[in-house]
N, C-alpha and C positions, 0 to 999 in steps of 0.2 A: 470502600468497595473491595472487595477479594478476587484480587487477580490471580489466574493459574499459568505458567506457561512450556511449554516440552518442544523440542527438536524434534524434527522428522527423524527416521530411520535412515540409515544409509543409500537404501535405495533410493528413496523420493529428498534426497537432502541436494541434489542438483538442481528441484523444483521447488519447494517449500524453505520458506524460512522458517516460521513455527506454528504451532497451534497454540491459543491462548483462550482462555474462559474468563469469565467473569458471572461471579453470584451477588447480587445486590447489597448491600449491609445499610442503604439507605433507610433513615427513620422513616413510618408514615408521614405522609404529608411534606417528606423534603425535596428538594429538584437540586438536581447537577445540571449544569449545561458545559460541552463540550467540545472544544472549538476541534475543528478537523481539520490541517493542513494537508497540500501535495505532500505524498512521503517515497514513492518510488515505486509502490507496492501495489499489489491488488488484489484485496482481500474476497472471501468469501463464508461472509458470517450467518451465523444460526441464532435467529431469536426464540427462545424457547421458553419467555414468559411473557414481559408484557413489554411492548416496542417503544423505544423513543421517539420524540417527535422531532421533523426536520424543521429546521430556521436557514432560512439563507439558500434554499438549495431548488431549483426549477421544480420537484417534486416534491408532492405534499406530504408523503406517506411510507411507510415501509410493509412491504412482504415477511410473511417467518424466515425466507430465508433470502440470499440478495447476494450477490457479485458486486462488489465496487469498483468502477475502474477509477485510473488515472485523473486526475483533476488541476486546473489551474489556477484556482482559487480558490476562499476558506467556506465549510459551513458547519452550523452547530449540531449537535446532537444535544434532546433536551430528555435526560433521563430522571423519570419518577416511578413509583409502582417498584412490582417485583422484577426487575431486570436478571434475566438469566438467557448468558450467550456463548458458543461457542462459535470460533474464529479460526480459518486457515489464513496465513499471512503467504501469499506465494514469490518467490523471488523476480527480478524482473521479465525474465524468458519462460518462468514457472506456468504460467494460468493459460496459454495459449497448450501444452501439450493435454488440458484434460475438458478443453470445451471447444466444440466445433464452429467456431466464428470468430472474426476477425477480431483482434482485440482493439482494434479504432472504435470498433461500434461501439465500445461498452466507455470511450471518454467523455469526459463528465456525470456520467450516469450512475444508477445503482437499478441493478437490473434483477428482478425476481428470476432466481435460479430454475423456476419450475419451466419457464419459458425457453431453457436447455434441456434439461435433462428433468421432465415432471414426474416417470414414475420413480425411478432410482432416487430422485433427492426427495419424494414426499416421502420414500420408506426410510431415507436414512434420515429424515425429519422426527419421522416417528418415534425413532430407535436413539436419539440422540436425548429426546425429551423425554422418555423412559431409563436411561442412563443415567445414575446420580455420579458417581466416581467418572472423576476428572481423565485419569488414566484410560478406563476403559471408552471416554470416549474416545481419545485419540485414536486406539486400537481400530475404533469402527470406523475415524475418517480415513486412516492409515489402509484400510480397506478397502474402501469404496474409491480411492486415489488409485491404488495399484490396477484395482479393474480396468479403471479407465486409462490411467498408462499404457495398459498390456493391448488395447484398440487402436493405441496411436499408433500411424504407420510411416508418415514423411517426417523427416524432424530436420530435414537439410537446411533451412533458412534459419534455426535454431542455432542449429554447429555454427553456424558463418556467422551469428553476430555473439555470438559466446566471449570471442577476445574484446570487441566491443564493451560490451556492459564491464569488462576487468578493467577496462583502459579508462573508461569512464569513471568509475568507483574508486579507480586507484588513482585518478590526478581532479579526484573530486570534483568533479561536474566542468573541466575548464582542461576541452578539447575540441581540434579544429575540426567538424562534420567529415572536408575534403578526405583529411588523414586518417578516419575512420572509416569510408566508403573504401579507400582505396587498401588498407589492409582487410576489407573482408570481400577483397575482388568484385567490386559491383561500380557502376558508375551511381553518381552519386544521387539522380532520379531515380533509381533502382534502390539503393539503400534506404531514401529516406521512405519509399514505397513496403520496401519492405520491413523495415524498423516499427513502423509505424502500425502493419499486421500483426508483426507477431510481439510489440513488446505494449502497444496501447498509446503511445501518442509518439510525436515527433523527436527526432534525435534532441534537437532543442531545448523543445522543454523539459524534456527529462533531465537534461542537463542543467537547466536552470533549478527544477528540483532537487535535484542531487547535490548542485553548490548551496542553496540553502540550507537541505539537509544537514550536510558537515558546519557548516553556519551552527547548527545548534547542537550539533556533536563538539564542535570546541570551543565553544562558547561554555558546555558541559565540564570540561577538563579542565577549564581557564577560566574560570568564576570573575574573578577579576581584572579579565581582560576591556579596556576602554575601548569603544565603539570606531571607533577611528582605527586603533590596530585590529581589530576583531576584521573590517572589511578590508585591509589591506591582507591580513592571515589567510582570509577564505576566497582571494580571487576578484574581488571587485573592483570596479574601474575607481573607486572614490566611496566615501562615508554617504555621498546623495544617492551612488547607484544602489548601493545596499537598503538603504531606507524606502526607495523606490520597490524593489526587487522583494522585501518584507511585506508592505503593503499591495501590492498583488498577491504575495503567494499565501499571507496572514490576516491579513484586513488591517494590521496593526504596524508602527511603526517597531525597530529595533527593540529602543527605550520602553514602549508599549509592553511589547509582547513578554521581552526580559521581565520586566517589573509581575505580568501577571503570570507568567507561565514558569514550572518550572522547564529549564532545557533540556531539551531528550531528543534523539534522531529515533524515528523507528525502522530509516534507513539501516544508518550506522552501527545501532545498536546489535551485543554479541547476542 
């Protein structure tokens, strides 16, 4: 498959992590199937040929275009046909300044965009599926991003959990909730209230995503690091919490997942 992928601009690079494409190079007649893990992130992709089907997932079907939120468990993507998609990856505080609803609503879900924003995103549907160069589509989500930035008007619960998501990212998913209500001045029913609006699920699980995440970010660096030291490296109580902790957030054990997958964070990842 042919992957594309580009940095936001400087402007939106406080919100976006990247945009990424994909053009199918599948033979007729062949299937991928794609395992999805929690990754941190909450994408909002454009299918602009033919959709893959879900396995594993409460919902039977996809939209041309679709918001995914947060998730705490694995499901498939089963890609055949001409697959052609463009992809916003938004950072964790990212996808709350360009859509008006709460980002709790969108957990576990994959939500057809048109149900936010229907005529703006059927026309930038249109314009994206008419776009062959990779480039120029950025340009036109890099557009349609700024619009809707330049509408946003409160961004205060944003700023306040800003040092949050650093402290988080920077001691890898393994921090005390208390110590981060309390550097972003909130009691701690108020933070997890408000964590939970603007980033899409609980301080918690995020953070159990995120120490997974590094889980396979150095697991990536350290090829040959033995299971044993790999959950002592990334924070686990034991080799069973982590096997535990794998199968929730993978369906698959450690050894499992290692053996089939290669390691990649799309957390982590620069």
């Amino acid at each position: 498959m042919g992957f594309n992928f580009a940095k936001p601009s400087a402007t939106l690079s406080p919100y976006v992590k990247q945009y990424w494409g994909l053009e199918n190079c599948l033979n007729p007649g062949e299937e991928h199937v794609q395992r999805i893990v929690p990754n941190g992130l909450i994408d909002l992709t454009f299918y602009l040929g033919d959709k893959p089907r879900l396995i594993n997932h409460r919902q039977e079907s996809l939209e041309n275009t679709v918001l995914s939120g947060h998730c705490n468990s694995p499901y498939d993507l089963v890609v055949t046909g001409n697959i052609r998609l463009f992809a916003v990856s938004f950072k964790p505080l990212g996808a709350s300044m360009f859509f008006n609803l709460p980002m709790s609503e969108l957990f576990g879900c994959i939500v057809p965009a048109r149900f936010l924003l229907k005529e703006s995103i059927d026309r930038l549907e249109t314009r994206l599926s008419e776009t062959v160069d990779f480039t120029d589509k950025v340009w036109l989500i890099e557009e349609f991003l700024l619009m809707q930035l330049s509408q946003k008007e409160n961004c205060f619960g944003q700023k306040r959990l800003k040092n949050s998501i650093e402290m988080i990212t920077r001691n890898k998913g393994i921090v005390d909730v208390d110590a981060l209500a309390s550097s972003s001045c909130w009691s701690r029913k108020q933070y997890e209230r408000n964590f939970q609006e603007i980033v899409g699920t609980s301080p918690k699980q995020f953070m159990r995503t995120i120490r997974f995440q590094h889980t396979l970010h150095y697991k990536a660096q350290h090829r040959h690091t033995k299971l044993t030291e790999l959950a002592y490296e990334c924070g686990f109580a034991d080799q069973s919490h982590m096997i535990n902790e794998f199968h929730d957030l993978s369906g698959v054990t450690p050894k499992q997942f290692f053996a089939e997958c290669e390691p990649f964070s799309d957390y982590f990842s620069e």
